[in-house]
C-alpha positions as CSV (number, residue, x, y, z in Angstrom):
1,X,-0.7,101.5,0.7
2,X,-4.1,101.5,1.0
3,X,-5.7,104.9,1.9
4,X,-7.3,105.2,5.5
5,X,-11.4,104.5,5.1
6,X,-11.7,105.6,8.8
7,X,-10.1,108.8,7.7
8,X,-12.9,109.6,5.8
9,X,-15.3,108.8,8.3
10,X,-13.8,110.2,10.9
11,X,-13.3,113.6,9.0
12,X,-17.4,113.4,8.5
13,X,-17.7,112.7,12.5
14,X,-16.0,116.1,13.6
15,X,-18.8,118.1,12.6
16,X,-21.2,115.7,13.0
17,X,-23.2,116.9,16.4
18,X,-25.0,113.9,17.5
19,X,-24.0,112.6,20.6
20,X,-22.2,115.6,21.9
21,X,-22.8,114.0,25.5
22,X,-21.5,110.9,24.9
23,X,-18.1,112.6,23.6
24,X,-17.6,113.6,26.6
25,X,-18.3,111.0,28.7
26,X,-16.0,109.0,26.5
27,X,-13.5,111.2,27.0
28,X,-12.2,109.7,29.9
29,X,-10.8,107.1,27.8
30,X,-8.2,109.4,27.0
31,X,-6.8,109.6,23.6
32,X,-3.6,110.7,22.7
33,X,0.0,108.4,22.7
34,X,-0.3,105.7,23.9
35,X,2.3,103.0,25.3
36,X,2.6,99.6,26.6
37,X,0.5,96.6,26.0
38,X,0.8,93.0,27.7
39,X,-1.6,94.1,30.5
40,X,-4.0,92.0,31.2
41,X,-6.9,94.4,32.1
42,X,-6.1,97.0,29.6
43,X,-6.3,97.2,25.9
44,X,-5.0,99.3,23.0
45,X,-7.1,100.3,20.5
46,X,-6.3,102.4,17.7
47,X,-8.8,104.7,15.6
48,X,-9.0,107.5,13.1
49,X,-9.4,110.2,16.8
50,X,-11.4,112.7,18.6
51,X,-14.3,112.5,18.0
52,X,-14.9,109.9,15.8
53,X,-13.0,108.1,18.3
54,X,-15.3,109.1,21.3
55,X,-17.9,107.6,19.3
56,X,-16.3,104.5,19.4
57,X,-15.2,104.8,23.5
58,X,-19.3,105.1,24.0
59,X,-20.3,102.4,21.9
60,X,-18.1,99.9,22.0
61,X,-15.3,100.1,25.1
62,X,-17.6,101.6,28.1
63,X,-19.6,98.2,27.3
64,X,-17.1,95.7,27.4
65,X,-15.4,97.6,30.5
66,X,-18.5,97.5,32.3
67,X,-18.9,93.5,31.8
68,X,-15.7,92.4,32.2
69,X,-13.1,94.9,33.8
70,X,-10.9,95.6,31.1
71,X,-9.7,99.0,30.4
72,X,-8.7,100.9,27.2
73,X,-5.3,102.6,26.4
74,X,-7.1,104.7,22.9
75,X,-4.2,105.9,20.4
76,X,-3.7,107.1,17.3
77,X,-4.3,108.0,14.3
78,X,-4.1,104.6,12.4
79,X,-1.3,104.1,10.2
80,X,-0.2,100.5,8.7
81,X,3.0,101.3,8.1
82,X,3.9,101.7,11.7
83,X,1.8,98.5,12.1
84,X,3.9,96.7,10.1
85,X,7.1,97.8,11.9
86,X,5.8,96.9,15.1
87,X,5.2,93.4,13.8
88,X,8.1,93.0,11.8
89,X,10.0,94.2,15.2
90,X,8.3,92.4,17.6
91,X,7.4,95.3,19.5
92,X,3.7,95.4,19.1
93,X,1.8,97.8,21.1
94,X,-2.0,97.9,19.5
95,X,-4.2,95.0,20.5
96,X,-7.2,96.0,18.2
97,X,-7.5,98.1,14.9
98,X,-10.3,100.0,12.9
99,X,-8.7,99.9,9.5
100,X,-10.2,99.6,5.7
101,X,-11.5,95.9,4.9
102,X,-8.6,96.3,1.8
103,X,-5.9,96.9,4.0
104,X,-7.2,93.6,6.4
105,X,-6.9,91.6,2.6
106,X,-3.4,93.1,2.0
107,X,-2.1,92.0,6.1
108,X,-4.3,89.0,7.0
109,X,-1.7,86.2,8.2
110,X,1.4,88.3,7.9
111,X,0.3,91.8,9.9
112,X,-2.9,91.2,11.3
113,X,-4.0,88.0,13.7
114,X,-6.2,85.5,12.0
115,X,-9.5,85.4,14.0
116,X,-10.9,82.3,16.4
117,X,-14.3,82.3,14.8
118,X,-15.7,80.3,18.0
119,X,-15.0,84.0,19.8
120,X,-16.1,85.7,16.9
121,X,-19.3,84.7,15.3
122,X,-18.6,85.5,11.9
123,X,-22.7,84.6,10.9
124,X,-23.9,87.4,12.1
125,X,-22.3,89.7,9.1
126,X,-23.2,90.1,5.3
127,X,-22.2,87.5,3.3
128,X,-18.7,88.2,1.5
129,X,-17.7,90.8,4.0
130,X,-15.8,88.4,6.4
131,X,-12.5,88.2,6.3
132,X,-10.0,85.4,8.5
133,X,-8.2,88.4,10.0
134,X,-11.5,91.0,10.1
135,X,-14.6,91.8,10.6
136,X,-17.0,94.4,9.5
137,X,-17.0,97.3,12.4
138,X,-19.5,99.7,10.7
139,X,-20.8,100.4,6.8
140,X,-20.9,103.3,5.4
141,X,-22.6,104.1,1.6
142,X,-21.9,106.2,-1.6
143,X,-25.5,108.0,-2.3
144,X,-26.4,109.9,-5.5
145,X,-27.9,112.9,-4.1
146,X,-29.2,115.6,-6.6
147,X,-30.8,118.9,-6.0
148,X,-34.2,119.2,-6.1
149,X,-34.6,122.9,-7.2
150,X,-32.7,122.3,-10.3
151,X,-34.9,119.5,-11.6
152,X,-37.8,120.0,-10.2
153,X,-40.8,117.4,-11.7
154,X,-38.2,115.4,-13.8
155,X,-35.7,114.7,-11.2
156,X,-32.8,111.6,-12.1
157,X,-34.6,108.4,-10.6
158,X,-31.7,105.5,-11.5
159,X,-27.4,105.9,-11.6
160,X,-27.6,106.0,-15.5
161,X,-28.9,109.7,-14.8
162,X,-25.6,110.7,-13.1
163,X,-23.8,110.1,-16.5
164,X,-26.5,111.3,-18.6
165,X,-24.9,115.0,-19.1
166,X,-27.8,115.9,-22.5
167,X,-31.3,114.8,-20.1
168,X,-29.7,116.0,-16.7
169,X,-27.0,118.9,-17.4
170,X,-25.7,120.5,-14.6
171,X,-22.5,120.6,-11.8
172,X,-21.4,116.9,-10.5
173,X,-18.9,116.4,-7.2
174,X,-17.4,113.3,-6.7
175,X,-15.4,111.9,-3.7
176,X,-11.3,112.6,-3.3
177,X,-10.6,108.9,-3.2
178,X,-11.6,106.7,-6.0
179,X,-11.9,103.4,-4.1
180,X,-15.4,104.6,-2.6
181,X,-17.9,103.3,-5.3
182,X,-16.9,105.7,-7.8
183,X,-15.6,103.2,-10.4
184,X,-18.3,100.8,-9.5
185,X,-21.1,103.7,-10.0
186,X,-19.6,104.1,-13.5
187,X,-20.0,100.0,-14.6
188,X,-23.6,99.8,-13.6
189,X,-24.8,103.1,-15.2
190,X,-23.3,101.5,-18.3
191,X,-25.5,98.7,-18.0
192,X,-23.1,95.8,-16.0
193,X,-24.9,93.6,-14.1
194,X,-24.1,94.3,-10.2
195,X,-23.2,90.5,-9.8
196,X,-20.6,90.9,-13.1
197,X,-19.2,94.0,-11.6
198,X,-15.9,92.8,-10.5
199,X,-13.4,92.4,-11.5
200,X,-14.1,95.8,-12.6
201,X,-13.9,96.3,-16.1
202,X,-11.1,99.6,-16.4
203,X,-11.1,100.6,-19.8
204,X,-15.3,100.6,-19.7
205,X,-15.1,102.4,-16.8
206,X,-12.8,105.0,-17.3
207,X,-14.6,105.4,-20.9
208,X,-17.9,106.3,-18.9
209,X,-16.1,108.8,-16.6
210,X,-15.3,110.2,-19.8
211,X,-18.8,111.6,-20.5
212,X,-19.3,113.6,-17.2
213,X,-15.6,114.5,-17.2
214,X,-15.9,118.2,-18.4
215,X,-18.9,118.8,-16.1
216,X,-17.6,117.5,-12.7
217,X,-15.5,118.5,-9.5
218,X,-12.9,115.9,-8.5
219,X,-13.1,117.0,-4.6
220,X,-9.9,117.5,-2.8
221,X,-11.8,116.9,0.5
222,X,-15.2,115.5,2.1
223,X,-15.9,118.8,3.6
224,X,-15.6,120.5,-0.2
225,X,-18.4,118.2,-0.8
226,X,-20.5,119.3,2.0
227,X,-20.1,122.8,1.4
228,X,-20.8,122.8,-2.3
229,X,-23.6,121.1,-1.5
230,X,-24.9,123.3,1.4
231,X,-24.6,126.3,-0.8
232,X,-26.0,124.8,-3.9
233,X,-22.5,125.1,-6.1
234,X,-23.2,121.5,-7.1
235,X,-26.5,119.9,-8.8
236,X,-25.9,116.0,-8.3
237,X,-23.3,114.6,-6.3
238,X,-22.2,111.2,-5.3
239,X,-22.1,111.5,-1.5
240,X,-20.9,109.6,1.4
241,X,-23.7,109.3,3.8
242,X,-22.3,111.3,7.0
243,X,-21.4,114.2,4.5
244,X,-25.1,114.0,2.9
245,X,-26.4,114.1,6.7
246,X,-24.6,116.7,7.8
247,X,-25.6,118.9,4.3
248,X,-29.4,118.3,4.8
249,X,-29.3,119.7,8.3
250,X,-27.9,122.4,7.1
251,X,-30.9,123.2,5.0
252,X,-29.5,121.7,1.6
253,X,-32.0,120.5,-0.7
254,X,-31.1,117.4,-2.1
255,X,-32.8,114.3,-2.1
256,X,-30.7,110.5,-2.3
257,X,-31.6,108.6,-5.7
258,X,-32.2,104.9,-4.6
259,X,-30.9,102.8,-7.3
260,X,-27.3,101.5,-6.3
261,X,-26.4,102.7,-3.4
262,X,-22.4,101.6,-3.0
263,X,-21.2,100.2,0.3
264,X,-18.3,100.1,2.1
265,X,-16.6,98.8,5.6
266,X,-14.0,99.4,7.9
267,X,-12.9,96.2,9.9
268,X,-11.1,95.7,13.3
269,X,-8.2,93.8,13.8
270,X,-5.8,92.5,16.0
271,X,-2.0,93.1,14.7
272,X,0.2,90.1,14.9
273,X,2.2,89.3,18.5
274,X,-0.6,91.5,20.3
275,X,-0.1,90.5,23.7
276,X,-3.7,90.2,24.6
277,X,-5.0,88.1,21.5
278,X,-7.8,86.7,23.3
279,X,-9.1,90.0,25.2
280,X,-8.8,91.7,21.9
281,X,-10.9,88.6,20.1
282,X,-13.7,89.0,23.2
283,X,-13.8,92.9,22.5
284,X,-14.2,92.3,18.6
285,X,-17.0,90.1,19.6
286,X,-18.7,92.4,22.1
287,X,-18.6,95.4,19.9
288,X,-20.7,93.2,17.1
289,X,-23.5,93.0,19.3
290,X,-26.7,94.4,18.2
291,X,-26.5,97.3,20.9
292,X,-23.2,98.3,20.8
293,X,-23.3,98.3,16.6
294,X,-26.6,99.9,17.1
295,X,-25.2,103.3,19.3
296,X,-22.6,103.7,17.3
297,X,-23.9,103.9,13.8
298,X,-26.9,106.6,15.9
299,X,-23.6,108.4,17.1
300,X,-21.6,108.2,14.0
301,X,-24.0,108.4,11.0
302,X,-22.3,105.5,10.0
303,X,-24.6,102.1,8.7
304,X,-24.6,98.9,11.6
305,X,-22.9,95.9,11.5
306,X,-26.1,94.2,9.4
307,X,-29.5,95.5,8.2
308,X,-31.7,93.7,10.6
309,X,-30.1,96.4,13.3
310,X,-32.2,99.1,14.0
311,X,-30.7,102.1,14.9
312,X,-32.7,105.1,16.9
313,X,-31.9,107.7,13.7
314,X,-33.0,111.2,13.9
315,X,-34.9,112.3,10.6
316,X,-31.6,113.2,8.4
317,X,-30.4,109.8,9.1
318,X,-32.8,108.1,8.1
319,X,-33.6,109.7,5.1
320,X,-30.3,108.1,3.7
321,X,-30.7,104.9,5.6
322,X,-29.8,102.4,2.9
323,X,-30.8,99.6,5.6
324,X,-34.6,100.9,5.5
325,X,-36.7,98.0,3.9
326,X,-37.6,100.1,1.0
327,X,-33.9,101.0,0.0
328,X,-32.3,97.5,0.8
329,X,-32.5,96.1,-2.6
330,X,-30.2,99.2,-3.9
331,X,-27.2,97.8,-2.0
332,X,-24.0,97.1,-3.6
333,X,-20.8,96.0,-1.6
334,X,-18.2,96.6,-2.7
335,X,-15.5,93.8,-3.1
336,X,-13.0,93.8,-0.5
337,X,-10.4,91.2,-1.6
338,X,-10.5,93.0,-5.1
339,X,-9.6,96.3,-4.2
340,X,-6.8,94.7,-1.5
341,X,-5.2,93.5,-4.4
342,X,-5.6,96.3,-7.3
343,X,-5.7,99.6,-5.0
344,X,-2.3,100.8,-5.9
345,X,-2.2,100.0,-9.6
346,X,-6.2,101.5,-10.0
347,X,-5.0,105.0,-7.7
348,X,-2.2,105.3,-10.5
349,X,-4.2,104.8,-13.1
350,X,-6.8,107.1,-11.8
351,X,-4.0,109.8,-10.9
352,X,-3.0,109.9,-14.9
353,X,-6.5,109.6,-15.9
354,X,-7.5,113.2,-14.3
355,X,-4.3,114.9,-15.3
356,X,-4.5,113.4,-18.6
């Protein structure tokens, strides 16, 4: 099963204090249980929860509820499994759902509704990030982030620098899941070429992991990350970007490295046999829109739908804005279809590789 990417976000969003006002103006689309589905005027959508789930109720829902009547019935948290019973029952509930773009590669066709692209205009996204069941919802990125009193005029300036344990020593973190950009951050500080990155080379990879091994914290959790961060228990880290935010405005003094910056998406979906197909296509559509993608990623921390978006960041934010025109050539995305098809063999592998 693919591990919940909106899980991860949404952990980042409950501390995250932006938009306090809009969580509770979103709150009126309660979240909680729901039940039902069919109804015409009313949609199911499932997310991670309060309040990354607000977040998404402001951007997104009070919107499309405004222009074209239809309500929201919010529930979860998200969890394929049950998604796949409801389909395989023909009881489906859920008209639209934020899950990871692997898990939309895994379902497209058999779980998850294949997408009218004439609703949906699918040319407004990054190329390679469209799926026929999915499109992106928001980005987020892995940054290198190192501390700025331990290196002081020699700081790390490229991802080679994070492996180099002799020119940089010091403390590493890395994330609790591996399919966030860890393996990929490994390949291209060895020297692979970001278009030869996949499919990803294992054996090279793990071989590179090998050097910072001894020297690094495998996190258990997101907030770990933060913390060590915050209270300087760490000196280089590779960071997702709400975590990083919420560390710097706690008075942490790292700075992002700008060399490749890993990115990630969630998508939404519609499950199969939603009773509301097309409302649920028209939502997908309206939540794309320049506005909508815009308040969410300013609510969030989270990266819009495409990099011509500009979002009204506060200073934090933008300082790891991986969209700003002097950062954009540091993108990597990852590949989707890839880790749809390798995620459970690559966890296990991973799993004996840190007990080994």
């Amino acid at each position: 099963m693919v591990r919940r990417t909106t899980r991860r976000i949404g952990a980042a969003a409950r501390v995250t204090a932006v938009g306090a006002a809009a969580v509770l103006a979103a709150a009126a689309c309660s979240i909680g249980n729901a039940s039902g589905g069919g109804d015409d005027d009313t949609l199911t959508f499932v997310s991670t929860g309060a309040p990354f789930q607000n977040y998404q109720a402001e951007a997104w829902q009070k919107p499309f509820t405004a222009e074209t009547g239809v309500k929201f019935r919010n529930d979860g948290p998200v969890d394929e499994a049950k998604m796949k019973t409801m389909v395989e029952a023909r009881k489906v509930t859920w008209d639209v759902v934020d899950t990871s773009a692997a898990a939309t590669e895994q379902y497209c066709g058999k779980y998850v509704e294949k997408l009218d692209f004439s609703i949906v205009d699918k040319s407004i996204f990054p190329p390679g990030t469209v799926s026929e069941c999915g499109v992106p919802a928001f980005f987020y990125s892995t940054i290198f982030m190192f501390n700025k009193q331990k290196y002081g005029a020699n700081p790390p300036t490229k991802i080679a620098d994070f492996f180099d344990v002799k020119k940089y020593p010091g403390k590493r973190i890395v994330p609790p899941e591996v399919a966030v950009g860890l393996l990929e951050a490994a390949l291209l500080a060895d020297g692979v070429p970001q278009d030869k990155l996949y499919p990803l080379d294992l054996d090279r990879a793990f071989k590179k992991l090998d050097q910072i091994k001894g020297v690094t914290t495998f996190a258990q959790t997101y907030g770990q990350m933060q913390q060590m961060m915050v209270d300087k228990q760490i000196d280089m880290g590779l960071m997702l970007n709400a975590r990083a935010y919420q560390a710097l405005k706690a008075g942490a003094p790292f700075e992002p490295v700008w060399d490749k910056t890993i990115v990630n998406w969630d998508d939404l979906v519609i499950p199969k046999g939603s009773k509301n197909k097309e409302q649920a296509m028209k939502f997908i559509a309206s939540a794309s829109g320049e506005k909508p993608s815009a308040r969410m990623s300013e609510l969030a921390s989270v990266l819009p739908i495409k990099e011509t978006i500009k979002p009204n960041f506060d200073q934090y934010q933008q300082r790891l804005n991986a969209y700003a025109p002097e950062h954009k050539d540091s993108i990597v995305r990852t590949d989707a279809a890839w880790w749809g098809k390798n995620f459970d063999m690559v966890t296990k592998r991973y799993t004996a590789w840190l007990n080994g």
